[in-house]
C-alpha positions, 0 to 999 in steps of 0.5 A: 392840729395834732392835738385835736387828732389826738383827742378825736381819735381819743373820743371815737375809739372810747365812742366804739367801746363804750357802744360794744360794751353795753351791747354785749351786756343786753345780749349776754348779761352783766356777768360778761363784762370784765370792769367791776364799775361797769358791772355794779353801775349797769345794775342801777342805771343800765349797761349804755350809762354804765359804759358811757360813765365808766368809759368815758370818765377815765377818758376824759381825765387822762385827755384833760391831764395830758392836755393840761401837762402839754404832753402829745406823748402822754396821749399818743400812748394813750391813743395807743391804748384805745388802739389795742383795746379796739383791736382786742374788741375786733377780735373778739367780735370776730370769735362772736361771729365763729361762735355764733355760726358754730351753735347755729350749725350744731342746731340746724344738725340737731333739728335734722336727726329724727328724735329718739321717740321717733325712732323708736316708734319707727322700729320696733327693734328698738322697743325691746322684747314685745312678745315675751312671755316669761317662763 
């Protein structure tokens, strides 16, 4: 029974990063993805093959190489792994999230200042000497 936890919870957080992954690459491009394999895959077959194959080749192979050795230990730290690895993906969502609020404020700032022509067809001190006559 432990086993079968062990390799679900293996399964299901290598299932959430494999999806965030490909997600963050189609809305920030390929140049965000740290994984040299993911990077040079998603050019050929898109970021959802390239995170499935890349995330989940690795995966399967420790799993089958604990399993194989009859190592519970073996996988429980990988399970640690998958864990901090999630932990690491929910902080950065959570910085996604700041940031994104952050850029949707500096526009909603900027959208409500009047634009410098604007301003300066408002007044006329702005525009510099209009009636000069030079000497």
């Amino acid at each position: 029974m432990e086993l079968q936890v062990l390799v679900a919870s293996i399964f299901a957080l290598t299932t959430f990063d494999a999806w965030l992954t490909a997600k963050r690459i189609k809305d920030y491009g390929i140049e965000v993805e740290i994984n040299q394999g993911i990077k040079h895959m998603a050019k050929w077959f898109g970021p959802e093959v390239a995170s499935l194959i890349m995330l989940f080749g690795p995966t399967l192979l420790w799993v089958l190489l604990g399993i194989k050795a009859h190592s519970y230990s073996g996988l429980g730290i990988l399970v640690g792994f998958k864990l901090r690895f999630f932990y690491n993906q929910l902080q950065s969502l959570a910085f996604e999230k700041e940031a994104k609020a952050i850029q949707k404020e500096m526009n909603s700032r900027a959208s409500a200042l009047p634009s410098q022509s604007d301003s300066a067809k408002a007044d006329p001190s702005q525009t510099g000497p209009s009636n000069f006559k030079g000497e």
